[in-house]
Backbone bond lengths (Angstrom), bond angles and torsions (degrees), N, CA, C in turn:
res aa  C-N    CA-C-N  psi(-1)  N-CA   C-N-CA  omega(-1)  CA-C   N-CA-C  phi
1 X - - - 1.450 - - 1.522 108.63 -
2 X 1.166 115.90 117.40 1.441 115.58 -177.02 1.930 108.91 -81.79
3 X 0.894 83.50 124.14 1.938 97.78 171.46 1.513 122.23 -85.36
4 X 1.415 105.20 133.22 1.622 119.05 -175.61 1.638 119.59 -82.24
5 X 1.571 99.32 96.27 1.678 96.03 177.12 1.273 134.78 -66.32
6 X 0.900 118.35 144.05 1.611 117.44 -158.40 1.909 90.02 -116.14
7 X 1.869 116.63 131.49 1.056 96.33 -142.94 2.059 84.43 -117.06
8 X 1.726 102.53 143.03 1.590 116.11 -142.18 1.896 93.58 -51.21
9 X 1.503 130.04 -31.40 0.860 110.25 175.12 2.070 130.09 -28.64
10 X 1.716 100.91 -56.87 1.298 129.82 -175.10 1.900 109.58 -49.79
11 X 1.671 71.06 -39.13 1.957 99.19 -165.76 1.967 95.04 -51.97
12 X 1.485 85.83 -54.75 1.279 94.76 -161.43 1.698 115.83 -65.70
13 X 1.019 121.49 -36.60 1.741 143.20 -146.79 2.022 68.75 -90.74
14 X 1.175 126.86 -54.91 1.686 108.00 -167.01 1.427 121.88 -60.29
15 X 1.723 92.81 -45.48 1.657 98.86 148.29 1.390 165.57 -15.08
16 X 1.729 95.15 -58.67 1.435 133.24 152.66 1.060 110.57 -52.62
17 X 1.752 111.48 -57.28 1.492 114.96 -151.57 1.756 100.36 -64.35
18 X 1.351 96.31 -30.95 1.891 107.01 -151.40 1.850 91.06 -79.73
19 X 1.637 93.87 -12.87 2.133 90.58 -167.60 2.220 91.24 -78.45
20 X 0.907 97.89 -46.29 1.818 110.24 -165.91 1.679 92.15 -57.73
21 X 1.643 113.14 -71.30 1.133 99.92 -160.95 1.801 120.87 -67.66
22 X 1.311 110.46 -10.10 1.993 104.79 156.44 1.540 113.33 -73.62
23 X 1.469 108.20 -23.84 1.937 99.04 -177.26 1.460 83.77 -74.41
24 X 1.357 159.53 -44.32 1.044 132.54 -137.83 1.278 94.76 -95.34
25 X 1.248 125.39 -38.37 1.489 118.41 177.94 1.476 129.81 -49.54
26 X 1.369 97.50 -43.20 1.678 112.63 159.28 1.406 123.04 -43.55
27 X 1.573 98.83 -55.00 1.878 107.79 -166.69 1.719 72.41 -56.66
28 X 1.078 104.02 -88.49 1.680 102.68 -154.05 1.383 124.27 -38.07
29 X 1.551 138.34 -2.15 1.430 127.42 164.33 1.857 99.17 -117.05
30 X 1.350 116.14 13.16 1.427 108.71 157.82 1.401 96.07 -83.71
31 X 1.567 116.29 -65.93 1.995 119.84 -175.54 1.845 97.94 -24.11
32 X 1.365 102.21 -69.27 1.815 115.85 -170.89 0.978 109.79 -33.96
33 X 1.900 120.42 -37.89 1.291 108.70 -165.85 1.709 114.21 -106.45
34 X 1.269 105.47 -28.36 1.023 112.98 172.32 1.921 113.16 -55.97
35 X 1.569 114.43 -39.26 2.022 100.21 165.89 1.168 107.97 -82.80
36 X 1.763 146.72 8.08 1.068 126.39 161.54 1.455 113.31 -106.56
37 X 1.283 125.81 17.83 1.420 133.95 142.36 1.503 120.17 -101.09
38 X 1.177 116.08 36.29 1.301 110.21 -172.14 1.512 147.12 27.77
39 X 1.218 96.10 65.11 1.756 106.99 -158.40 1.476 91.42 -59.88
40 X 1.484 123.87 161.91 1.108 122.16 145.88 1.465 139.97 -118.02
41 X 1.739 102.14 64.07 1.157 122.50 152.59 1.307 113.91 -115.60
42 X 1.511 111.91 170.60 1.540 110.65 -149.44 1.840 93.39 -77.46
43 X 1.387 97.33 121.63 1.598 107.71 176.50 1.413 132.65 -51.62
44 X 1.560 117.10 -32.83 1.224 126.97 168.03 1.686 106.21 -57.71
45 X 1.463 129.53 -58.78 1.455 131.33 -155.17 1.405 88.07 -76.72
46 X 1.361 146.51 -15.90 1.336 131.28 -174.38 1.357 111.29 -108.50
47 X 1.632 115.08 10.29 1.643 104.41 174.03 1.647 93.88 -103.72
48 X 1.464 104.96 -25.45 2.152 101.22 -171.09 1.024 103.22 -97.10
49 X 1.984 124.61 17.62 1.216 126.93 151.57 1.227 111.27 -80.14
50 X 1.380 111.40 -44.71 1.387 114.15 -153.45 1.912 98.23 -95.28
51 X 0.875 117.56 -7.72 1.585 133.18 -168.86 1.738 89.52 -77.38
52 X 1.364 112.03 -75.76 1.755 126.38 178.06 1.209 101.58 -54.78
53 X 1.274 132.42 -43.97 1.708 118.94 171.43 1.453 116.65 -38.84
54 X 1.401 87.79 -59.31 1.657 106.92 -165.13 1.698 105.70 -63.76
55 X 1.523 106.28 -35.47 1.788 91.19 176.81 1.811 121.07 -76.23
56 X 1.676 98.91 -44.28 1.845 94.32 158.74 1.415 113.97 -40.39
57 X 1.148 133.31 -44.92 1.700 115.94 -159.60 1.922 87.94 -82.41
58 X 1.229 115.85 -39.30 1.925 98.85 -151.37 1.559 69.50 -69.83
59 X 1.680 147.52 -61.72 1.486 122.02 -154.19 1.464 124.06 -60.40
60 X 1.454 112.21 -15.34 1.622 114.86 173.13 1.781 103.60 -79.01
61 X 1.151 108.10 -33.76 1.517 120.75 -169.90 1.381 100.55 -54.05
62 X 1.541 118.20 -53.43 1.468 130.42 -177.22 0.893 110.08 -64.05
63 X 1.559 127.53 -55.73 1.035 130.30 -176.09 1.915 129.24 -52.79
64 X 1.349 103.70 -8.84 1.253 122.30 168.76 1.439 101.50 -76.76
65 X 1.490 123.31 -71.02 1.427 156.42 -143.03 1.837 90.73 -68.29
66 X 1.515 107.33 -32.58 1.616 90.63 -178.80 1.239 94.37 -102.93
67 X 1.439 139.56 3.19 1.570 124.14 160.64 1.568 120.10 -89.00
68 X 1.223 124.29 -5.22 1.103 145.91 139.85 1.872 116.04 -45.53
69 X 0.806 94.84 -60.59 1.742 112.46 175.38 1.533 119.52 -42.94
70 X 1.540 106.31 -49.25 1.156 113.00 176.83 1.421 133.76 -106.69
């Protein structure tokens, strides 16, 4: 039975995608946790920090995941 190689470019770009979209997941349940422990820095500038963090990494994340695709 001959087997379908999957070629390391693809390998890699899914890779990427899968490395971005866990950093972003992180930023966003460090932000979560960090205002329900009461950080004391000002809470607003550290959720639309961590909010814009979190969307740069899932759009680089994708942005792998559809170069993968093609």
């Amino acid at each position: 039975m001959k087997q379908k190689t999957i070629p390391p470019q693809v390998v890699i770009n899914e890779k990427l995608g899968d490395f971005f979209i866990d950093i972003a997941k992180l930023v966003f349940a460090g932000v979560v946790l960090s205002t329900l422990l009461d950080m004391e820095a000002d809470k607003q500038s550290v959720l639309l920090l961590g909010v814009f963090t979190t969307v740069v990494f899932v759009k680089i994340g994708f942005r792998f995941y559809m170069k993968k695709k093609k």
